[in-house]
C-alpha positions in Angstrom: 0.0 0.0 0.0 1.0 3.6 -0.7 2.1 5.7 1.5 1.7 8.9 0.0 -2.1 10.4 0.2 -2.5 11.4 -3.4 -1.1 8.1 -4.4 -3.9 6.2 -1.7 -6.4 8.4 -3.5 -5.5 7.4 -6.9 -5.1 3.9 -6.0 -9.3 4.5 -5.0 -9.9 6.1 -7.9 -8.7 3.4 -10.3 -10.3 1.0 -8.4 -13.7 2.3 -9.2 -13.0 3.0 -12.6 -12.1 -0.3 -13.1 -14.9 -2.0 -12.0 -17.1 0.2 -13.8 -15.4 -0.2 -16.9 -15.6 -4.0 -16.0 -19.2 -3.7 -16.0 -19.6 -1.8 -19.2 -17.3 -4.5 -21.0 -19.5 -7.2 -19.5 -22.8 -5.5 -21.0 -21.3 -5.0 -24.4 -20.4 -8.7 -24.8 -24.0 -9.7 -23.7 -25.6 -7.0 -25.7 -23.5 -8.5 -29.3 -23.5 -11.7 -28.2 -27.6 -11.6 -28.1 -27.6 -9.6 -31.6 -25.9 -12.7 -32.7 -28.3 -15.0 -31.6 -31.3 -13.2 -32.5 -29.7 -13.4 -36.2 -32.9 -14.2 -39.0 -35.5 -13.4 -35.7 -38.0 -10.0 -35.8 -36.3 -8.6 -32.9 -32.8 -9.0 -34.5 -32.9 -5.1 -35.6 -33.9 -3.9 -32.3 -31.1 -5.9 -30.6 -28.5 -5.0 -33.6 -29.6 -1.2 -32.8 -29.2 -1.6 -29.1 -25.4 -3.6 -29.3 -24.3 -0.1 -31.8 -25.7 2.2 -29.1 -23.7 0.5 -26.7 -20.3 0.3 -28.3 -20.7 4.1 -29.0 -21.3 4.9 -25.5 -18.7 2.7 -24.4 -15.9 4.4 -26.9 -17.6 7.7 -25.9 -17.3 7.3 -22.7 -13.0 6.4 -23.4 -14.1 2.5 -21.8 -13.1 1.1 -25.5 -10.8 3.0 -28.4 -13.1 4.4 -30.8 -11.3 2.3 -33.7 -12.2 -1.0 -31.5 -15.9 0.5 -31.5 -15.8 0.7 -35.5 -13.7 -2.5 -35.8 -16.7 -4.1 -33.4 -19.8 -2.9 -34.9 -18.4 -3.4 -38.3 -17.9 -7.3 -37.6 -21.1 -7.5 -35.6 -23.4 -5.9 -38.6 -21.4 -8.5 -41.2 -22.0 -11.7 -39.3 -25.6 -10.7 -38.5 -26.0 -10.0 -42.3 -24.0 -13.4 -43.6 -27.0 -15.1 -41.8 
């Protein structure tokens, strides 16, 4: 453990930025992972529409490199039309 204050605050600090970037990862996996599967289905816009807003907010919000978002959506929105 630091001994320094500022360093005992940062050490805080990247704690819960980590485990909220944890969760955000964690929803953007289910989010694609259920476009996937909803592939050929009714609902498989809605979910498709729902797994982009995600990945933006996520690359907004500096969770994910914006390039990964693009690299992400890009593959998500060619598997989902290859089915």
């Amino acid at each position: 453990m630091a001994n320094i204050k500022s360093q005992k605050k940062r050490n805080l600090t990247n704690a819960k930025r980590a485990e909220r970037n944890k969760a955000v990862k964690s929803e953007l996996k289910t989010r694609v992972k259920s476009a996937i599967a909803t592939a050929g289905t009714d609902d498989n816009a809605e979910q498709v529409r729902l797994a982009i807003k995600r990945l933006d907010k996520a690359a907004a919000k500096g969770v994910i490199h914006p390039n990964q978002a693009a690299r992400r959506k890009s593959r998500l929105i060619k598997s989902v039309s290859a089915v």
